[in-house]
Structure formats: structure tokens, C-alpha cells
BATORMI-865247 format. One record per residue (C-alpha): residue number from 1; residue in three letters; x, y, z. Coordinates in nm, 2 decimals, m for minus. Last residue first. Example, Ala and Ser with C-alpha at 12.3 -4.5 7.8 and 13.67 -1.06 7.14 Angstrom:
<sites>
<site n="2" res="SER" xx="1.37" yy="m0.11" zz="0.71"/>
<site n="1" res="ALA" xx="1.23" yy="m0.45" zz="0.78"/>
</sites>
This chain:
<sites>
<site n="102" res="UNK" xx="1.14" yy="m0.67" zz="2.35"/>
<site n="101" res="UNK" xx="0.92" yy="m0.43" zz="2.58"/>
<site n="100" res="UNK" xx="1.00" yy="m0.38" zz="2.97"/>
<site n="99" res="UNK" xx="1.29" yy="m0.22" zz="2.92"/>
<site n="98" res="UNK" xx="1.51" yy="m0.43" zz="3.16"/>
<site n="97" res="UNK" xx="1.83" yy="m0.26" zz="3.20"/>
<site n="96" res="UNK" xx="2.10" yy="m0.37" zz="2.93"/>
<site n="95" res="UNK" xx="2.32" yy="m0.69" zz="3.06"/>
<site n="94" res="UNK" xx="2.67" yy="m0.66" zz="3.08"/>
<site n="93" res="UNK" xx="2.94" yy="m0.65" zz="2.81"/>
<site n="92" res="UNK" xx="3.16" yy="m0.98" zz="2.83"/>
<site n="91" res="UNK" xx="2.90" yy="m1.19" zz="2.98"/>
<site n="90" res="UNK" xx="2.61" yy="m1.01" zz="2.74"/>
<site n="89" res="UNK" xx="2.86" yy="m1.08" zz="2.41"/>
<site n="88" res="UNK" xx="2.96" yy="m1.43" zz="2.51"/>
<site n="87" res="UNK" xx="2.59" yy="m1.56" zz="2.65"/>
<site n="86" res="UNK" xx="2.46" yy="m1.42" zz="2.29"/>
<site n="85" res="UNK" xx="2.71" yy="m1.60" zz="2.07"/>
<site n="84" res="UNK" xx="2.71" yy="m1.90" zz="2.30"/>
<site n="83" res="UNK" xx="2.30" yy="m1.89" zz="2.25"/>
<site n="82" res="UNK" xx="2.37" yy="m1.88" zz="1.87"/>
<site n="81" res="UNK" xx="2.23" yy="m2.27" zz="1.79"/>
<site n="80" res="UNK" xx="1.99" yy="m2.23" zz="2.05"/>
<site n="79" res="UNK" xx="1.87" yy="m1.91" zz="1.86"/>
<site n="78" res="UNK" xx="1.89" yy="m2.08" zz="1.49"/>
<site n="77" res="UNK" xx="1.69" yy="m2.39" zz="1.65"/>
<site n="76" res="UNK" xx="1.37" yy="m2.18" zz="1.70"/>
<site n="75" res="UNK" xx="1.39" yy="m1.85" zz="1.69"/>
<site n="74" res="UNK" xx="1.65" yy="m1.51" zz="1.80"/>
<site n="73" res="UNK" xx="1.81" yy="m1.51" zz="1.47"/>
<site n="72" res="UNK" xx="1.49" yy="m1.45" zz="1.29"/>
<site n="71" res="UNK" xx="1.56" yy="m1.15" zz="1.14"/>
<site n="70" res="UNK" xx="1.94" yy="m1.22" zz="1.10"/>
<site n="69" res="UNK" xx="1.82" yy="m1.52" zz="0.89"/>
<site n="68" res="UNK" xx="1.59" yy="m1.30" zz="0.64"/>
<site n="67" res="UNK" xx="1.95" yy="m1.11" zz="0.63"/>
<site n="66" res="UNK" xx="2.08" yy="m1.39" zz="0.55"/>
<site n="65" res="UNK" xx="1.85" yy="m1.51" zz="0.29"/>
<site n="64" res="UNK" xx="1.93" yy="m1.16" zz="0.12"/>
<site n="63" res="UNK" xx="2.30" yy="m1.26" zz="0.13"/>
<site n="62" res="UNK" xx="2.32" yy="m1.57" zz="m0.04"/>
<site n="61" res="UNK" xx="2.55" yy="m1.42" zz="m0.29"/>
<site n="60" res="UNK" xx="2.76" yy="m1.26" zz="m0.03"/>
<site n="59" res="UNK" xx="2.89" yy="m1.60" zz="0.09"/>
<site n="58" res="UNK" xx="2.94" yy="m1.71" zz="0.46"/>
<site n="57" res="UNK" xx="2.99" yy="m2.10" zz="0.43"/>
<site n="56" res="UNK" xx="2.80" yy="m2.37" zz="0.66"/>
<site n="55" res="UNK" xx="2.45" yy="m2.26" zz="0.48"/>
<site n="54" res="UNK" xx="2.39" yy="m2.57" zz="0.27"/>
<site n="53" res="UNK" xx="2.46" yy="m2.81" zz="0.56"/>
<site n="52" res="UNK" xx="2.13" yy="m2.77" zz="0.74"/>
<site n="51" res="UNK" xx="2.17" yy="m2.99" zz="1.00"/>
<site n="50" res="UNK" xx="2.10" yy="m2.74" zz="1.30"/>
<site n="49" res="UNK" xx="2.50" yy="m2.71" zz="1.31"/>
<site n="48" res="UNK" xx="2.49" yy="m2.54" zz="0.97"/>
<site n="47" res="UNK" xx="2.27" yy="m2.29" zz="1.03"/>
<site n="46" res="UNK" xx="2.50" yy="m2.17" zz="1.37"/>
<site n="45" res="UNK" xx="2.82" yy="m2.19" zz="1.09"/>
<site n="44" res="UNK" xx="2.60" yy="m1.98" zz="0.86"/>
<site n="43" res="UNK" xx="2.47" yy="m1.75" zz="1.15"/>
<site n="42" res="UNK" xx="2.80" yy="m1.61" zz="1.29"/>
<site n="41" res="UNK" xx="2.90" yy="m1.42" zz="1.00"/>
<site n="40" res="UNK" xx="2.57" yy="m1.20" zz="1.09"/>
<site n="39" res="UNK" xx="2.63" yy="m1.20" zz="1.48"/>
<site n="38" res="UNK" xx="2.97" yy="m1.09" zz="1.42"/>
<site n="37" res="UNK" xx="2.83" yy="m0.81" zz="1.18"/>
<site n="36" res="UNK" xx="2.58" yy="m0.73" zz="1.47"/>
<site n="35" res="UNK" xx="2.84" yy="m0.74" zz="1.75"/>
<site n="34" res="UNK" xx="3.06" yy="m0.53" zz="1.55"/>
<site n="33" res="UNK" xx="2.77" yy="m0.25" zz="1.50"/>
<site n="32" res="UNK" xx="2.79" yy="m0.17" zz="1.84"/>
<site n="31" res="UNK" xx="2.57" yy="0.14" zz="1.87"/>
<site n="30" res="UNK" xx="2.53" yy="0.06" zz="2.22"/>
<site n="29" res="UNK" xx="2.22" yy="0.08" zz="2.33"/>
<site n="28" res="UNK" xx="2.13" yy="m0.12" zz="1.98"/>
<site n="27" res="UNK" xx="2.39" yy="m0.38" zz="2.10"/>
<site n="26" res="UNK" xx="2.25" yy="m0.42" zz="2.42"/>
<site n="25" res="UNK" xx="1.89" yy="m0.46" zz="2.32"/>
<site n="24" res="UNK" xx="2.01" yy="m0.72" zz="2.04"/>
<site n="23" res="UNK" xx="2.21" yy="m0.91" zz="2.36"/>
<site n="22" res="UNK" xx="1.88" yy="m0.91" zz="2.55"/>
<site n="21" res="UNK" xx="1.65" yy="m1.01" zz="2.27"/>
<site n="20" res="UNK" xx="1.90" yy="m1.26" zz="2.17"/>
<site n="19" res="UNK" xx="1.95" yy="m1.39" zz="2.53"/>
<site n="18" res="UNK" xx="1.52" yy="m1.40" zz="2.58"/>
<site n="17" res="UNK" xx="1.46" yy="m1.59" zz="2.27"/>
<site n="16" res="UNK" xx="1.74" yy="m1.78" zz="2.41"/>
<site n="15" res="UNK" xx="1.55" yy="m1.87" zz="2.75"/>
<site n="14" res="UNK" xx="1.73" yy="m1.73" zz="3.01"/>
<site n="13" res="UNK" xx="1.94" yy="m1.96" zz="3.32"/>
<site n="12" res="UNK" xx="2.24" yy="m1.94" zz="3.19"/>
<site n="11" res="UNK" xx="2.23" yy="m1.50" zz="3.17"/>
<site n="10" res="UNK" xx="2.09" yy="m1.59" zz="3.57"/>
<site n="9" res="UNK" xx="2.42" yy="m1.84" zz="3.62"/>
<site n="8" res="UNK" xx="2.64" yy="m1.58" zz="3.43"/>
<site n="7" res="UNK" xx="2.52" yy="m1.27" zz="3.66"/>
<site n="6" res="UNK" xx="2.53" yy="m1.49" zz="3.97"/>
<site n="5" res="UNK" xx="2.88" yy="m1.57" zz="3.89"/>
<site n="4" res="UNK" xx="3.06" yy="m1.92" zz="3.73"/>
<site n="3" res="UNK" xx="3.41" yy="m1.93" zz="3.75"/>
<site n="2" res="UNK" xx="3.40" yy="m2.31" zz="3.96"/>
<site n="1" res="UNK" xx="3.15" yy="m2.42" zz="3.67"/>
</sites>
């Protein structure tokens, strides 16, 4: 990538257990409910493209299993399927300071 910068290659380079927690951090710092909501209609399509078709549309009545999804958001296939979520949102916003806890 010609536009690539230290910041992007290290944010690349992160597992994305590690991008969610980052990004989550960020957004709780702050207070940016948008990136949560995003995140939220964000996890259907992200469902969907780990094969399982049945969540591809955001609808209300499924929305206790989403929030169950939310929770998990940063596991398994969900996470790699949101990593471009997370790498958008920390690119465009910066990284939070290292905390030391996740």
C-alpha cells in the first residue's frame, strides 16, 4: 500500500481481538455512541459473510441475539469478519493510550 503509515501498518499488524478491544476502548473514551450503533448494524452483514446467511438483514426482532453478538464482537470469525470496521474507526480516530487492561 503506497498510503500506508507506521500507525496503519502497526493497527495491520494487531490481532483482531486486539482491534476490537482497541476501537471499544476508543469509543468508550470517547463517548461515541455512533461508532457503537455502526458497529451494531455492522454485525448482520459481518455474520453473514462467516456463512451464516440467516443474520444478513438488520431486524429489530432479532435484537436480543444481537446484542449477545455485540458482546462477542471482538471473537472468533465475527472479529475478522469486523476487522475493516475496527481498522476504519482507529485509522480515522487514532489509537487510545495503552491501558494496560482490555
Amino acid at each position: 500500500m503506497p498510503d500506508e503509515t507506521p500507525e496503519s501498518a502497526e493497527l495491520e499488524s494487531l490481532s483482531s481481538k486486539e482491534l476490537h478491544d482497541r476501537a471499544m476502548d476508543l469509543a468508550k473514551q470517547r463517548r461515541d455512541v455512533g461508532f457503537l450503533w455502526d458497529l451494531l448494524r455492522s454485525i448482520p452483514a459481518a455474520a453473514a459473510a462467516t456463512g451464516d446467511h440467516q443474520r444478513a438483514s438488520f431486524d429489530m426482532l432479532h435484537g436480543l441475539s444481537l446484542l449477545e453478538e455485540f458482546t462477542h464482537a471482538g471473537e472468533g470469525e465475527l472479529a475478522e469478519a469486523l476487522r475493516p470496521v475496527y481498522l476504519e474507526y482507529l485509522t480515522r480516530h487514532g489509537t487510545p493510550p495503552s491501558s494496560g487492561a482490555s
